[in-house]
C-alpha positions as CSV (number, residue, x, y, z in Angstrom):
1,X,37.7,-41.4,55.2
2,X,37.1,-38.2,53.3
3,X,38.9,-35.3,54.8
4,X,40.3,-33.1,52.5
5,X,37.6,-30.8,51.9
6,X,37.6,-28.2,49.4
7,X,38.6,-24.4,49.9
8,X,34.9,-23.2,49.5
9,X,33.8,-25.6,51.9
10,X,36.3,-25.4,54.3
11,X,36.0,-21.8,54.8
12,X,32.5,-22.1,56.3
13,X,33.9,-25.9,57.9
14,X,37.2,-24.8,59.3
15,X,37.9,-27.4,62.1
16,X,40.6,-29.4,62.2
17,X,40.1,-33.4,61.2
18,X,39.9,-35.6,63.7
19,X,38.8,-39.9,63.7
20,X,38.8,-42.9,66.0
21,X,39.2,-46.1,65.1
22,X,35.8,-48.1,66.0
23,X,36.1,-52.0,67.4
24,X,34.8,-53.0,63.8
25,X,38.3,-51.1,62.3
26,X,36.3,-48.4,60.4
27,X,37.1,-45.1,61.0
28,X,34.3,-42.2,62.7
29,X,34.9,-38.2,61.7
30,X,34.2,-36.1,64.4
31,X,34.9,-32.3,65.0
32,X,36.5,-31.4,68.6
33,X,36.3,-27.6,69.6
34,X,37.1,-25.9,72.4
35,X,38.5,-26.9,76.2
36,X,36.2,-26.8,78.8
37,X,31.9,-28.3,79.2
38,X,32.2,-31.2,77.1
39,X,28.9,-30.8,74.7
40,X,28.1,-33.3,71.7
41,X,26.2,-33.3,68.8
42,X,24.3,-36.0,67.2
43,X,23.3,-34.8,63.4
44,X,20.4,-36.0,61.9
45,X,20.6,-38.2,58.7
46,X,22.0,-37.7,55.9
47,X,23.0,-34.6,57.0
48,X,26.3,-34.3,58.9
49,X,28.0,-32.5,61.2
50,X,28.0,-29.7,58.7
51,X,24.8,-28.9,59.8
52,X,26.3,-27.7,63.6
53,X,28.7,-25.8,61.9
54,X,28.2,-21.9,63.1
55,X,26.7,-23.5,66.5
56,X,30.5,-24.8,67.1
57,X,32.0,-21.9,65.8
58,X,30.2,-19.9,68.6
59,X,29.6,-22.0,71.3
60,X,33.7,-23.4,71.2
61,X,34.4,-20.2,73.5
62,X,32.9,-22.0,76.3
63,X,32.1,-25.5,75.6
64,X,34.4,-28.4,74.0
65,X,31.9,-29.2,71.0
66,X,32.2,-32.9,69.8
67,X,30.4,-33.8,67.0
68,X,31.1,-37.0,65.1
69,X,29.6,-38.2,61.5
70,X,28.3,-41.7,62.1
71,X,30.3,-44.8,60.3
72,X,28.7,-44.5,56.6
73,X,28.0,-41.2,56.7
74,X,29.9,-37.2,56.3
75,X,33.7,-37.7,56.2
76,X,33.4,-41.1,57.9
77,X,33.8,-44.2,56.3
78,X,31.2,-45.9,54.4
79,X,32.1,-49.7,54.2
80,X,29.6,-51.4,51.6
81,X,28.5,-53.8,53.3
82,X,27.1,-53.1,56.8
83,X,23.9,-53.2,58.7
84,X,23.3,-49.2,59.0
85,X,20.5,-48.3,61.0
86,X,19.3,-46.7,63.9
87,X,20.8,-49.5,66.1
88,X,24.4,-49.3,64.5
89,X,24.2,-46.1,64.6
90,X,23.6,-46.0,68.4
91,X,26.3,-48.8,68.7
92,X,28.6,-46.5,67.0
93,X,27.7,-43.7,69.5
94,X,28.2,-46.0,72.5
95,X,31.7,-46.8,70.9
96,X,32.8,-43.5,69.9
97,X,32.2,-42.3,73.5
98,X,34.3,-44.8,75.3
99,X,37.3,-44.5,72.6
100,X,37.2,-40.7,73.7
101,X,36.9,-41.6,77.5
102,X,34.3,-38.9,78.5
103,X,33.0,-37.7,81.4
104,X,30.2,-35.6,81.8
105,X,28.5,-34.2,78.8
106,X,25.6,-31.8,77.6
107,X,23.5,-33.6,74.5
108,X,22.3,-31.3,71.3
109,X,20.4,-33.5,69.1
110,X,18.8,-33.3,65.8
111,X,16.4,-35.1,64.0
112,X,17.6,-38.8,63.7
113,X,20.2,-38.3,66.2
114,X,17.7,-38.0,68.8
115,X,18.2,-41.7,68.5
116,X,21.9,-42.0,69.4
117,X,21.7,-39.3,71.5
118,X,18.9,-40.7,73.9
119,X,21.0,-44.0,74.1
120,X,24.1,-42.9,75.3
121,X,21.9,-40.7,77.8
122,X,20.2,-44.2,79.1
123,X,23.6,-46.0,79.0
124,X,25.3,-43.3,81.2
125,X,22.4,-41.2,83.0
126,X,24.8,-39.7,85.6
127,X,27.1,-38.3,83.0
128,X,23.8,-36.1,81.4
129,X,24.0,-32.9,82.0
130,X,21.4,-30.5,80.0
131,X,20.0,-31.8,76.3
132,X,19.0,-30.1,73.6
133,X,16.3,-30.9,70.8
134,X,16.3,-29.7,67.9
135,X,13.5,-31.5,65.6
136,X,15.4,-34.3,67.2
137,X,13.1,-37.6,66.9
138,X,12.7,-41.1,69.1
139,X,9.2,-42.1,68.9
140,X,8.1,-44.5,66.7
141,X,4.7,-42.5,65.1
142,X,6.7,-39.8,63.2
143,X,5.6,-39.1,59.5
144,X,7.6,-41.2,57.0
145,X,8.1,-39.1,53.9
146,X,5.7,-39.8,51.4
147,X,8.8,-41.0,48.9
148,X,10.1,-43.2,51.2
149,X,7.9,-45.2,49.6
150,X,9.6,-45.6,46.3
151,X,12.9,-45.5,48.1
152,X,11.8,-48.9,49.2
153,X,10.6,-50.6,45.8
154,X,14.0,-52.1,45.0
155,X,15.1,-51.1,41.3
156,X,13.5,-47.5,41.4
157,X,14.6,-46.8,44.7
158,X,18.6,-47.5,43.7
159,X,17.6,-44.8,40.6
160,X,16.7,-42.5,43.1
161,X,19.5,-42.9,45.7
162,X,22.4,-44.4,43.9
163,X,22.1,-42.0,40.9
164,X,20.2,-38.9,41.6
165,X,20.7,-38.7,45.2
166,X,18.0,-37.7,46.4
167,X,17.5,-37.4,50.4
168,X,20.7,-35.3,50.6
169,X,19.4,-32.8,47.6
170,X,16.0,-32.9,49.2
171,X,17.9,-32.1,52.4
172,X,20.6,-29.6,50.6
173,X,17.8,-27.4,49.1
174,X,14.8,-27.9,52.0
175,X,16.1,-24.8,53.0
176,X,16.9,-21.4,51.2
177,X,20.8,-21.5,52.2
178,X,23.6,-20.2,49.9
179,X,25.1,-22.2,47.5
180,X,28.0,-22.8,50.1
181,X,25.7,-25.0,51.9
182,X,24.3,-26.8,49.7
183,X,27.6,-28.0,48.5
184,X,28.6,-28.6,51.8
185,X,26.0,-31.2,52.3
186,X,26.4,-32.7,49.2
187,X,29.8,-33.2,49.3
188,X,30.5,-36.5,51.5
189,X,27.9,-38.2,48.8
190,X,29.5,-37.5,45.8
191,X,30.1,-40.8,44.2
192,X,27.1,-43.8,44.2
193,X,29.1,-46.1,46.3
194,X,28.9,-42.6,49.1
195,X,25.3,-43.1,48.8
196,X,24.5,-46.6,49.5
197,X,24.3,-46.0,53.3
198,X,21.8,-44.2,53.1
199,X,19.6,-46.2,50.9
200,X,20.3,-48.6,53.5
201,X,19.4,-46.8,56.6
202,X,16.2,-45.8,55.3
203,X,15.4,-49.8,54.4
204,X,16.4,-50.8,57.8
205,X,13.8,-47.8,59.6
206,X,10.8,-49.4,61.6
207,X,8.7,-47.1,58.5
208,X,9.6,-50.0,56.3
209,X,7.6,-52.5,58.0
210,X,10.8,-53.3,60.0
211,X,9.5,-54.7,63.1
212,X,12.5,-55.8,65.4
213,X,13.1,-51.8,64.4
214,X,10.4,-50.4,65.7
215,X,10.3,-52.9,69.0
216,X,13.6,-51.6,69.7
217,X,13.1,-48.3,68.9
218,X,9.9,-48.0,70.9
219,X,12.6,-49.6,73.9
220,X,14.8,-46.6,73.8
221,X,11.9,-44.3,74.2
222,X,10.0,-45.9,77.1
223,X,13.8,-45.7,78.4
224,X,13.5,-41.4,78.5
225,X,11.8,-42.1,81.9
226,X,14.8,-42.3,83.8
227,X,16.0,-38.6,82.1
228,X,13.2,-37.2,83.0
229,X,14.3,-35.0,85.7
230,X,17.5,-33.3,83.3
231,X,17.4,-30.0,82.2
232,X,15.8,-29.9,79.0
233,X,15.3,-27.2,75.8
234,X,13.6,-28.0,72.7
235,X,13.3,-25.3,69.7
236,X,11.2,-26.9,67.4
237,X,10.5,-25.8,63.6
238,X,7.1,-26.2,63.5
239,X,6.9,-26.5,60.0
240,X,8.3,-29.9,59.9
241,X,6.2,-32.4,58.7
242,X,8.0,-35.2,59.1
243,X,8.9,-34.8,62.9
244,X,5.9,-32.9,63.3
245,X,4.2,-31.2,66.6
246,X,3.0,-34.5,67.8
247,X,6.8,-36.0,68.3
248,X,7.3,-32.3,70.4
249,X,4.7,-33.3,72.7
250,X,6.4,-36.5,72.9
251,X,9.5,-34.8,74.3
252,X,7.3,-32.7,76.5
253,X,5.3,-35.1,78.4
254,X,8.7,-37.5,78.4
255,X,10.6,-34.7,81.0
256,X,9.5,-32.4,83.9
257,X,9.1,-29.1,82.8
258,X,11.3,-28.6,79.6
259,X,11.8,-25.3,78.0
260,X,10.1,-25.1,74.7
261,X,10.2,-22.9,71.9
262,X,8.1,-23.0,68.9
263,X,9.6,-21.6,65.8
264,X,6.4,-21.2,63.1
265,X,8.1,-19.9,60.3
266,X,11.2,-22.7,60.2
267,X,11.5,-26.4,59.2
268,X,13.5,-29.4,60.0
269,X,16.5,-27.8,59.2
270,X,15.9,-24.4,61.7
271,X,19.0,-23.8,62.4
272,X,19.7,-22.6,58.7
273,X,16.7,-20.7,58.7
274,X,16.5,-19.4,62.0
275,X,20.3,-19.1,63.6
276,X,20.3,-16.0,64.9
277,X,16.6,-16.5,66.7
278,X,18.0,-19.8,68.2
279,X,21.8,-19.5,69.2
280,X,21.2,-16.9,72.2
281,X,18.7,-19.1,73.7
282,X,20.9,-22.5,73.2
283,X,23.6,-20.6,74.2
284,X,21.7,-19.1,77.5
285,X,20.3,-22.3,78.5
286,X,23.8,-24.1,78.1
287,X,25.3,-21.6,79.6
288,X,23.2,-21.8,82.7
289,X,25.0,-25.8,83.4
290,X,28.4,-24.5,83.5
291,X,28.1,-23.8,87.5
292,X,27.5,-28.2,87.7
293,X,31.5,-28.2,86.8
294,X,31.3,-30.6,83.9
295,X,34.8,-32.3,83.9
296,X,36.5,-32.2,80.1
């Protein structure tokens, strides 16, 4: 497990290290801030928990912010061979939680970990307290990136995984962030053998013709119905074309009267673009659970 980050990084990532060991003996990263409100984050992929970084730093005043790297990806560890996908993943979730004994929980998810996110809601319903979307996805008819295409084509796509690593520079510079950032991102996928979970991930997606995938994916999301009366926000960077518009009206018709905000100058990757637009209003509308007395 990679956790000895350097000084550049740290200083914008300074939490202390923390890991549980999953059934399968592989170790999961997460971050754990703060006492009281227990609220996790789900990142999307192959981002990390990086990406919740200043969210944490702000929101650990009132809420005990757990977010974990899935196994294979951030500072967790990335055993060659194994089945990633959107169903490990969620597996991992499901394990992670019951290592860490929780109780109740708010849910801030983005982009693939919508997926994760809206399976440990399903498994424990009565432990949900408020979500948050953030460009967070869980329906099957998103918009696959057009290159996912040669990502797929065996030879070429090893080229441009293993070697140039793409999806995390494509992720690292989607956004104008400072060069902090973009190292930050980087840095867990340094090496080619770092990067071969996510080559993986993105085979295994129901985009790639997988269809046990997309059955069980379209599962999880007919299973919403039974969150449908939580308390819901979504702030959504309308400029995403991957999880476009579309996937937001998903989410909207999926609860009773969510809160949504539309951000049209940001992306997938909002909070980097738009953090000080979004964290009073996540911070508001978390803020207004407290008073449901969620247990640590």
């Amino acid at each position: 497990m990679k956790n000895s980050l350097p000084n550049d990084i740290r200083r914008y990532f300074p939490f202390t290290a923390h890991s549980v060991e999953l059934p399968d003996g592989h170790r999961m990263h997460y971050v754990d801030e703060g006492r009281e409100n227990l609220t996790l984050f789900f990142h999307d992929i192959p981002l990390w928990s990086f990406y919740f970084r200043n969210l944490i730093r702000d929101l650990r005043a009132n809420f005990r912010c757990v977010a974990p790297d899935y196994l294979g990806f951030g500072l967790s560890d990335k055993p060659e061979q194994y089945p990633y996908s959107l169903q490990t993943i969620a597996q991992n979730a499901i394990d992670f939680l019951i290592k860490l004994n929780v109780g109740k929980f708010n849910l801030v998810l983005h982009g693939w970990g919508g997926v994760p996110g809206m399976v440990v809601a399903q498994r424990w319903p009565e432990r949900v307290n408020r979500i948050v979307l953030l460009n967070g996805n869980c329906f099957t008819d998103y918009a696959p990136p057009s290159e996912y295409s040669l990502y797929l084509t065996g030879g070429l796509g090893k080229v441009l995984i293993d070697i140039f690593n793409l999806p995390v520079l494509k992720a690292a510079f989607g956004t104008d962030v400072g060069s902090y950032s973009r190292k930050g991102y980087r840095f867990p996928y340094t090496s080619r053998k770092d990067r071969v979970p996510i080559r993986t991930f993105i085979e295994n997606l129901p985009s790639s013709g997988n269809g046990n995938a997309e059955r069980w994916l379209k599962e999880v999301s007919e299973g919403i119905s039974i969150l449908m009366h939580k308390h819901v926000l979504a702030i959504w960077g309308m400029r995403d074309k991957v999880f476009h518009a579309d996937i937001l009206n998903h989410w909207e018709d999926s609860f009773n009267e969510p809160t949504i905000h539309e951000l049209s100058s940001a992306g997938r990757y909002a909070l980097e673009e738009e953090f000080d637009v979004m964290l009073p209003i996540i911070r508001r509308f978390l803020l207004g659970g407290i008073e449901v007395k969620i247990p640590i």
